[in-house]
C-alpha positions in Angstrom: -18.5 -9.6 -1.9 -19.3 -11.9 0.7 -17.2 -11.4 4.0 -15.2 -14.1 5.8 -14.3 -14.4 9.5 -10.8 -13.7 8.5 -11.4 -10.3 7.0 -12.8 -8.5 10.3 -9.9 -7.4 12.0 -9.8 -4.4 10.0 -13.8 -4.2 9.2 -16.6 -1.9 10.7 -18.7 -4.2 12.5 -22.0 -3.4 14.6 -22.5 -5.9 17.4 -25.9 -6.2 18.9 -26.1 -8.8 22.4 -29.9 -8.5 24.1 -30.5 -12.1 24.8 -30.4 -11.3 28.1 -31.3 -8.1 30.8 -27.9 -6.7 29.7 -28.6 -4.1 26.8 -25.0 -4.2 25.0 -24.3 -2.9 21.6 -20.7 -2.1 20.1 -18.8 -1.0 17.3 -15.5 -1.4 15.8 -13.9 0.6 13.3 -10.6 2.3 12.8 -8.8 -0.1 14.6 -10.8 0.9 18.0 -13.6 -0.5 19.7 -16.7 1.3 21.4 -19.1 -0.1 24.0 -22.5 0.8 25.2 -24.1 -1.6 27.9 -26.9 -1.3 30.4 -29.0 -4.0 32.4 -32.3 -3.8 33.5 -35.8 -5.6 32.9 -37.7 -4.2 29.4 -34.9 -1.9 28.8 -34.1 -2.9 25.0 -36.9 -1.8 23.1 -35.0 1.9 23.9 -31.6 1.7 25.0 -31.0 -0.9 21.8 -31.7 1.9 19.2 -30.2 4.5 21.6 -27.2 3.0 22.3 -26.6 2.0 18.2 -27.2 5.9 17.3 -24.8 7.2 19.8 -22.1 4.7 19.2 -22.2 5.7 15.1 -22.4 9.5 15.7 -19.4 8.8 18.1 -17.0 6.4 15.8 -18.6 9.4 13.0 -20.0 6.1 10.7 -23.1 6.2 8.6 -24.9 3.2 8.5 -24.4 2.7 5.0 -20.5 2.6 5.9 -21.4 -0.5 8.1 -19.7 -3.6 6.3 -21.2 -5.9 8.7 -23.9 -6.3 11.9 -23.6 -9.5 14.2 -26.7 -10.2 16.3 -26.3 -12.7 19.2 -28.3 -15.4 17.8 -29.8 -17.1 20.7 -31.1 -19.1 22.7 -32.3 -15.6 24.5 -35.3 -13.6 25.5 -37.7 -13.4 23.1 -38.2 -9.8 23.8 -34.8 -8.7 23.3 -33.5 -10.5 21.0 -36.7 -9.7 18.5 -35.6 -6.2 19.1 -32.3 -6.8 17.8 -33.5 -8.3 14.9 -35.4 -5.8 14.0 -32.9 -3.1 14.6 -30.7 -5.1 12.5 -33.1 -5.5 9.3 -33.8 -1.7 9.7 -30.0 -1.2 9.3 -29.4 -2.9 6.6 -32.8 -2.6 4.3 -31.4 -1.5 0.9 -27.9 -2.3 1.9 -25.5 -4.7 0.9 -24.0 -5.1 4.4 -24.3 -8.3 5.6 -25.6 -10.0 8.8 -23.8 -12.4 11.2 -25.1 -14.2 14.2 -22.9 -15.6 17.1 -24.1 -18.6 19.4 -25.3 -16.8 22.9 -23.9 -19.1 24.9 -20.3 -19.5 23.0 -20.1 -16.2 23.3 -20.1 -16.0 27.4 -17.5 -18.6 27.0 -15.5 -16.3 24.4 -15.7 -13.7 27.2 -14.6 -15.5 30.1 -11.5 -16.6 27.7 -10.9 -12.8 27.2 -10.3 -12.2 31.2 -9.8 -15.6 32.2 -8.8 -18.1 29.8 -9.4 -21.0 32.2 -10.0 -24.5 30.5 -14.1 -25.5 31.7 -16.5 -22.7 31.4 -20.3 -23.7 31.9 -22.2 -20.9 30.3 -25.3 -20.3 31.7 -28.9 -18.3 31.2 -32.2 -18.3 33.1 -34.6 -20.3 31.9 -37.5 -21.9 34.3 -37.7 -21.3 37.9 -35.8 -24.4 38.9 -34.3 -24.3 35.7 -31.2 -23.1 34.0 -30.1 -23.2 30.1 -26.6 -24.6 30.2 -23.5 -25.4 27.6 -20.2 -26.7 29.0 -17.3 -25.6 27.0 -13.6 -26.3 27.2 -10.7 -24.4 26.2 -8.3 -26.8 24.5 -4.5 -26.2 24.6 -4.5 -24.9 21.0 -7.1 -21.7 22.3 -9.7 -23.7 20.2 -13.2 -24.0 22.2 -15.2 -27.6 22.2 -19.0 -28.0 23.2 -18.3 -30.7 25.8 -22.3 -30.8 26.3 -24.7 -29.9 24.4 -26.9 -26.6 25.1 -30.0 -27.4 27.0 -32.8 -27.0 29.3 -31.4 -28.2 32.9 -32.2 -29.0 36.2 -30.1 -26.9 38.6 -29.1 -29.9 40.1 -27.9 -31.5 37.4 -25.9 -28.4 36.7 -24.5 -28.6 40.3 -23.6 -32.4 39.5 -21.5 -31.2 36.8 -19.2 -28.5 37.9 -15.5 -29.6 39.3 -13.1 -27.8 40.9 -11.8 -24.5 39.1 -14.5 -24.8 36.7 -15.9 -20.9 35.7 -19.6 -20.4 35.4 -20.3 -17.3 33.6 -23.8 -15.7 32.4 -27.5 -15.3 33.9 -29.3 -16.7 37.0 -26.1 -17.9 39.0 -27.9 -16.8 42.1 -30.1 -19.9 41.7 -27.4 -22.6 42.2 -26.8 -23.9 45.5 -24.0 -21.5 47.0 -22.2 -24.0 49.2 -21.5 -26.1 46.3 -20.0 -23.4 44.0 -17.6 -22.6 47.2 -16.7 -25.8 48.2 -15.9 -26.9 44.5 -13.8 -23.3 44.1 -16.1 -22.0 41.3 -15.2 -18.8 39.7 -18.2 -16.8 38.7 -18.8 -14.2 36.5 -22.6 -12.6 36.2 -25.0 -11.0 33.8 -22.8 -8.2 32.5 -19.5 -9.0 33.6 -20.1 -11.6 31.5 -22.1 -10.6 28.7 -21.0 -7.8 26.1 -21.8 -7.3 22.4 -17.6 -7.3 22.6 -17.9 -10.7 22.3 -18.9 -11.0 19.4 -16.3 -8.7 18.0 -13.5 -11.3 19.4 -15.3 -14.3 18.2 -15.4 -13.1 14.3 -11.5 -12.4 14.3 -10.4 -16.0 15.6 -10.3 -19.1 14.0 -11.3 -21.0 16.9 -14.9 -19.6 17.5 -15.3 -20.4 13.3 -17.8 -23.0 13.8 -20.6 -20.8 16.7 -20.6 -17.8 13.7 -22.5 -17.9 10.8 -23.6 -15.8 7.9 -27.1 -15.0 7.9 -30.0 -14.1 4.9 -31.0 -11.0 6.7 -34.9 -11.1 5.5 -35.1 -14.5 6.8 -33.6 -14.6 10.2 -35.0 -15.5 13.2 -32.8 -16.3 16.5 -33.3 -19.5 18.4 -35.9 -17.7 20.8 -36.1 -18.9 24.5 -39.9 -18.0 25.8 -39.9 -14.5 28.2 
């Protein structure tokens, strides 16, 4: 029977996140939740499959007891997140376990929500040298999260031109905006993995509000939105 967001509170759920340098995989089950995360340059292609075998023999769950895998869906590394794919169709070949995908970026903002929950989050990931890929989010008063700008391809200085006082910038390649700018405006920051966790994930797919960046997925046909290495 096919799932729905509202049924994963008490699910077991396998969340995948390697769309960036941080290597994060978690599981919940039982009412608990268990983390494995590590950052580092061409790290996935073995701490992905490491990390999901240790986190199953700890919460003592066969993968066939899985009822669902979410997969950060992109835009990403093409490395890493081709390695999650993959691990995921291994996981579920045979299976009736089904496959989820979460937007990258809505799921920094879901993040900074958890230890935050400030209004104007600009989610970022490295992209070209002078280059960031950026979404601006807003929490509204209801806890619901609107795209305020489209995800895209952006100049740092047009990112600079954006931000306002108090506003939170959260993900990858921080370090390239102008630092003078982020202080004088008050910009909270949080980077690479304080920001990004496969716990996301497991947030976003028990509230409503994240509904409309999850999606159920045809596992033998998926393919993230792929961001070139």
């Amino acid at each position: 029977m096919m799932l729905t967001i509202e049924d994963f509170s008490d699910k077991t759920i396998l969340a995948i996140e390697t769309s960036t340098p941080v290597c994060s995989v978690a599981i919940q089950t039982g009412g608990r939740q268990l983390v494995r995360s590590e950052t580092g340059m061409g790290i996935h292609s073995e701490k992905t499959f490491q990390f999901i075998e240790e986190l199953l023999r700890e919460a003592n769950v066969l993968p066939g007891e899985l009822d669902g895998v979410v997969l950060s869906g992109g835009p990403g590394s093409y490395t890493g997140l081709r390695i999650a794919s993959s691990a995921a169709k291994g996981l579920l070949f045979g299976r009736e376990t089904e496959l989820f995908s979460c937007e990258t970026l809505a799921s920094i903002a879901a993040g900074v929500e958890i230890q935050k929950g400030e209004q104007r989050v600009h989610t970022v990931l490295n992209a070209r040298r002078t280059h960031l890929y950026h979404q601006l989010f807003v929490f509204n008063a209801d806890g619901s999260l609107t795209n305020k700008v489209e995800a895209g391809i952006r100049p740092l200085s047009e990112i600079e031109a954006m931000l306002e006082k108090g506003d939170v910038l959260a993900g990858t390649g921080i370090q390239r905006l102008e630092n003078s700018i982020l202080e004088a405006s008050g910009i909270k920051t949080l980077r690479d993995a304080d920001a990004i966790s496969a716990q996301n994930m497991l947030y976003m797919l028990q509230n409503d509000k994240f509904r409309d960046y999850c999606k159920s997925e045809d596992a033998a046909l998926y393919e993230p939105s792929y961001q070139p290495d």
